[in-house]
C-alpha positions in Angstrom: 180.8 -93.5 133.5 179.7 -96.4 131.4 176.8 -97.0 129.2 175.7 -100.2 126.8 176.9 -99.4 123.3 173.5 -98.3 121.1 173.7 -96.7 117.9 170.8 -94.4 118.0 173.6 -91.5 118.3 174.0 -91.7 114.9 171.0 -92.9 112.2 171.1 -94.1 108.9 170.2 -92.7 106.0 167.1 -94.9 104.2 169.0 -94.2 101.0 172.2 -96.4 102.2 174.3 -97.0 100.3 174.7 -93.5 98.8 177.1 -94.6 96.5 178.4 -97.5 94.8 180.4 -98.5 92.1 177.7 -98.6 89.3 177.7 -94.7 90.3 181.1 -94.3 89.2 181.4 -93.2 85.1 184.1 -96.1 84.5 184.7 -99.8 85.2 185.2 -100.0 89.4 185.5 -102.6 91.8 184.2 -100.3 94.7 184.0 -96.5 96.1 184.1 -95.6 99.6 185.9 -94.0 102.5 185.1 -90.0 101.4 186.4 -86.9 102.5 183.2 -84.1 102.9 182.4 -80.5 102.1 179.9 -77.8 101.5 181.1 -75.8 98.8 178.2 -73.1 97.4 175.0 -75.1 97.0 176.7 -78.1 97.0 177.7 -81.4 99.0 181.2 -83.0 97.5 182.2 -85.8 98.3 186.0 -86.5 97.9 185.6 -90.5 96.7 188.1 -93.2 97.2 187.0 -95.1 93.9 189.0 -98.5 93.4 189.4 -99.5 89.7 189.9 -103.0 88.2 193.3 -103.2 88.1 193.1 -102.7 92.3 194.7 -98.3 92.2 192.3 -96.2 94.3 192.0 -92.7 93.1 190.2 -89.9 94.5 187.1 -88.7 92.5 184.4 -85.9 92.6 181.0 -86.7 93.4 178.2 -83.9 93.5 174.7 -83.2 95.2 172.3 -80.3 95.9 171.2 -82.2 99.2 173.7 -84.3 100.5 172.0 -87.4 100.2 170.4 -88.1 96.6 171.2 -86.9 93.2 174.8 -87.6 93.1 177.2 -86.6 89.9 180.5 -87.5 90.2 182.6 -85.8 87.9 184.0 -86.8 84.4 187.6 -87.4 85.6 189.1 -88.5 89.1 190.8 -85.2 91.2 193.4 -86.9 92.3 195.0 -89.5 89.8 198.2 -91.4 90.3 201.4 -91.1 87.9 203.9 -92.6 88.4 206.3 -90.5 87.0 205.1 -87.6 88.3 204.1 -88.1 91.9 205.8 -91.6 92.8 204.9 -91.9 96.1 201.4 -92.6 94.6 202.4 -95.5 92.7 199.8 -97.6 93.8 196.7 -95.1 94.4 195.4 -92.0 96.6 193.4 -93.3 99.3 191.4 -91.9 102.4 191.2 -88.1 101.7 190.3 -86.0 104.6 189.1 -82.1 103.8 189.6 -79.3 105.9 188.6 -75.6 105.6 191.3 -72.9 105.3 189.8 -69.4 106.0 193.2 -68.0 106.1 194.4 -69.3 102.8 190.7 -69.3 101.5 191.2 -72.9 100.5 190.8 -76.3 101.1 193.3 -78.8 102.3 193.3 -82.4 101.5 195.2 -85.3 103.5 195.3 -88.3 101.8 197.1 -91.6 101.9 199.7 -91.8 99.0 200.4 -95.8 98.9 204.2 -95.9 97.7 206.4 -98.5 97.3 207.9 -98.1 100.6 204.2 -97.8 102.3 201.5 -95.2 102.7 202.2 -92.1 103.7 200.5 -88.7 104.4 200.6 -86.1 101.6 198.8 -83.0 101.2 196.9 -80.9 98.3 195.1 -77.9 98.2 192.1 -76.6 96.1 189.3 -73.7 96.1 186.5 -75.8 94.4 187.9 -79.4 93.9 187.5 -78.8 90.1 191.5 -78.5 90.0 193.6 -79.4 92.6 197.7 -78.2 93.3 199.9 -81.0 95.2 201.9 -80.0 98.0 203.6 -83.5 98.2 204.2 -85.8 100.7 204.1 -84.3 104.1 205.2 -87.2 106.7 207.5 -90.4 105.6 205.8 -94.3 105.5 204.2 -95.7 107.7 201.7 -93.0 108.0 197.9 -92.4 107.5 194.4 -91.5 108.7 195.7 -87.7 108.6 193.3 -84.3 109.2 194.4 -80.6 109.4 192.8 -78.3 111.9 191.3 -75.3 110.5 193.3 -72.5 112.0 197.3 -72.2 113.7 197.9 -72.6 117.1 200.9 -69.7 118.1 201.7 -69.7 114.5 201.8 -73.4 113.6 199.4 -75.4 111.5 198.6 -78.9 113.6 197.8 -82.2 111.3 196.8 -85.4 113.7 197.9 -88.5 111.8 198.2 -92.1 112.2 202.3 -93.9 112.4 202.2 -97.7 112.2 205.5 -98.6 113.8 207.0 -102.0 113.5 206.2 -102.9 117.4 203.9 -101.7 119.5 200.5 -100.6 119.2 199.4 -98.1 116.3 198.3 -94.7 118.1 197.4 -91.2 116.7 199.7 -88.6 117.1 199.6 -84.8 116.2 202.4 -82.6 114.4 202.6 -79.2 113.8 204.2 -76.7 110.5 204.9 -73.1 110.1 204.2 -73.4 106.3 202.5 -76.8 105.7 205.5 -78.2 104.4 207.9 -78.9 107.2 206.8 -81.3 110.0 208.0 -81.4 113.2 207.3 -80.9 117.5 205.9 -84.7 117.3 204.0 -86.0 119.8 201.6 -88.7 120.5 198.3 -87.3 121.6 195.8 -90.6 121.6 196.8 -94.1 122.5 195.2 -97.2 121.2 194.2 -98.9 124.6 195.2 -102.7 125.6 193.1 -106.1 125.5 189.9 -106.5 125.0 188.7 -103.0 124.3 187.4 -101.8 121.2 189.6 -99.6 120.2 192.7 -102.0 121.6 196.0 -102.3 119.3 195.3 -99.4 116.3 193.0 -96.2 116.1 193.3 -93.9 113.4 191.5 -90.2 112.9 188.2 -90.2 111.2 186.7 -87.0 109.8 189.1 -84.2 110.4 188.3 -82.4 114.2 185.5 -80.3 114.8 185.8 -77.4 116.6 182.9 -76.5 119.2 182.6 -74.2 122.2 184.0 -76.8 124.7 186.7 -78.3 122.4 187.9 -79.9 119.7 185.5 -83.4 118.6 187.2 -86.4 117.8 185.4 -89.1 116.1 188.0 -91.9 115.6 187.7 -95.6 114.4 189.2 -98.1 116.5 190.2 -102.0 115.4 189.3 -104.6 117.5 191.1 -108.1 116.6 189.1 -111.2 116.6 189.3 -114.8 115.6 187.5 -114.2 112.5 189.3 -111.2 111.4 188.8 -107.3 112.5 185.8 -105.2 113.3 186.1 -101.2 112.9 184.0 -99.3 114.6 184.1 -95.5 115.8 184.4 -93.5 119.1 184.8 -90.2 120.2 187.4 -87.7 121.9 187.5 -84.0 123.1 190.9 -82.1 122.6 191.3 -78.6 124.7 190.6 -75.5 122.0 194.0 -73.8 121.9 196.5 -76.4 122.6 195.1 -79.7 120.8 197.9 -82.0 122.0 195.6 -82.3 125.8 193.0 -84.7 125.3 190.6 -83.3 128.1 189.0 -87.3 127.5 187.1 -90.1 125.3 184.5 -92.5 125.8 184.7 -95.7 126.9 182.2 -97.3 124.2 182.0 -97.1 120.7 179.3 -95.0 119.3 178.9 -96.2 115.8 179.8 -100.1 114.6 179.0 -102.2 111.4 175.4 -103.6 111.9 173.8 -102.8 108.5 173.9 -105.8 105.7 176.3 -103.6 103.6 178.6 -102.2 106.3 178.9 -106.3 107.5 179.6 -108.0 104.2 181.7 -106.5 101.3 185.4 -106.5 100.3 186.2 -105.9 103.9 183.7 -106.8 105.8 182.5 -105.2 109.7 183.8 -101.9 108.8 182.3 -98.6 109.6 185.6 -96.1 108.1 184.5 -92.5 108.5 186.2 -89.8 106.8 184.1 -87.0 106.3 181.4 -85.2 108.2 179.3 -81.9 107.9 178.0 -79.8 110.4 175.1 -77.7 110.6 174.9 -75.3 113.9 172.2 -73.4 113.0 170.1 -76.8 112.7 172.1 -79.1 115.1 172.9 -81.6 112.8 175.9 -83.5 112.2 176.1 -85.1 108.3 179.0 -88.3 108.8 179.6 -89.9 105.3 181.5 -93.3 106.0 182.9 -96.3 103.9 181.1 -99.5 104.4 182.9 -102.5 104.3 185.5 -101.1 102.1 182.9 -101.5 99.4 180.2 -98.4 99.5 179.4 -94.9 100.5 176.9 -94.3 103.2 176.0 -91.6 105.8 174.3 -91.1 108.8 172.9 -88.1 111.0 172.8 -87.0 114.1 172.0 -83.8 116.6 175.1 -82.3 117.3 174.4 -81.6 120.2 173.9 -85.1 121.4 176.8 -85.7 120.2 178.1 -83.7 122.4 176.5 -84.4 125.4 177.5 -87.9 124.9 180.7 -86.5 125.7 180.1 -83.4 128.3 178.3 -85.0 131.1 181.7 -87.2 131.7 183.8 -84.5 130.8 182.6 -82.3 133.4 182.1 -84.8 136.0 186.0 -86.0 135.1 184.5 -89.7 134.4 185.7 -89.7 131.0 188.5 -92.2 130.3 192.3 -90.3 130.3 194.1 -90.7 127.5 
């Protein structure tokens, strides 16, 4: 089934951009890409805040409704050092935040950009005032990294993003006893070929959402033109106790750059979501996104039209294999 791409799924918030650098309580270049959480009677959001010198680190910022009033925090979370944490050498980038309710905790996969490449590393906290490291978690080339929520026969699962040195760059899905060890690899979504989209790299955006009829995916896709890249995002379902079927995606993207600040900026035509909150009691669905690599905005939507853009395929079996 195929449909002409609208972005009326998804609708921006009037206050966009949410955040910017002049929010941030030092000299920065730009803040965006954040991971998202309710915690108490509070939005976070995880920031990627880029300083002067060009080091992202991962900074607190704080509001009573999601949208206005934000307070980021005196110092950054998640700070690289060198001698400490070396893989970090040159920043934290791209945090994704997942609920524990077995560990009572939250996990956060972020990009740790080494010398040898980013790669995925973990952290932990209960209420991202201090944070304990777990280190890195899967070697370079690796990103665009989420936990699920809960095991599967025992194992934790993390989706994540390899950039190998030929072929396409596709997600793929590992799975722990202990959050440590990595192993049972396998690719679960493919980046398609030619002209789509999401042809040549996809990565994971917020980290997977689990609803009656599976797990949703929202993921961005790179689409490689003559004057540079465009991000823009799409969606997937993955079956509820084994995550590695892909019961489908959608052909079309459901949310691209259109907006003056998601066009132009350091990178410009990028939509790069991270984070997202839902509400099922009021069938809403909160994404925060980075905005040409320069800003924080968000966008709404009914969750359940989120899902419906999905379920009508599924059902039918119209929905694009993976």
């Amino acid at each position: 089934m195929t449909r002409p791409q609208d972005d009326t799924l998804f609708v921006r918030s009037a206050a966009n951009p949410i955040l910017t650098a002049a929010d941030v309580p030092y000299p920065a270049n730009s803040t965006f890409n954040p991971g998202a959480a309710r915690v108490g009677d509070e939005t976070i959001l995880l920031v990627r805040v880029e300083d002067l010198r060009g080091i992202s680190q991962l900074h607190v910022a704080r509001s009573p409704d999601g949208v206005s009033d934000w307070r980021f925090d005196p110092e950054p979370l998640l700070r690289s050092d060198v001698d400490r944490d070396p893989e970090e050498t040159w920043g934290c980038e791209d945090p994704r935040l997942t609920w524990l309710p077995e560990r009572e905790e939250w996990a956060i996969a972020y990009t740790a950009y080494s010398r040898r490449g980013p790669l995925v590393s973990l952290a932990v906290s209960r209420d991202f005032r201090s944070v304990r490291r777990l280190g890195p978690a899967l070697p370079p080339e690796n990103k665009d990294a989420a936990l699920f929520p809960r095991r599967f026969d025992g194992r934790w699962a993390m989706i994540h993003r390899p950039s190998p040195l030929r072929g396409g760059a596709h997600m793929w899905i590992s799975f722990s006893p202990d959050l440590r060890h990595w192993g049972d690899h396998g690719l679960l979504l493919e980046a398609r070929d030619g002209a789509w989209w999401d042809a040549g790299k996809i990565g994971l955006g917020p980290p997977p959402l689990e609803t009656p009829g599976g797990w949703l995916i929202l993921y961005h896709g790179v689409h490689s033109t003559s004057d540079g890249p465009i991000y823009r995002a799409g969606l997937a379902l993955l079956a509820l106790e084994d995550p590695r079927i892909v019961l489908g995606r959608s052909d079309e993207w459901v949310f691209g750059p259109v907006a003056p600040y998601e066009v132009t900026g350091d990178v410009g035509r990028v939509v790069f979501p991270c984070g997202w909150i839902a509400d099922e009691a009021e069938d809403r669905l909160r994404l925060y996104y980075g905005a040409a690599d320069s800003v924080v905005a968000m966008a709404t939507a009914r969750l359940s039209d989120v899902l419906a853009r999905l379920r009508p395929a599924h059902q039918a079996g119209e929905l694009t294999p993976a």
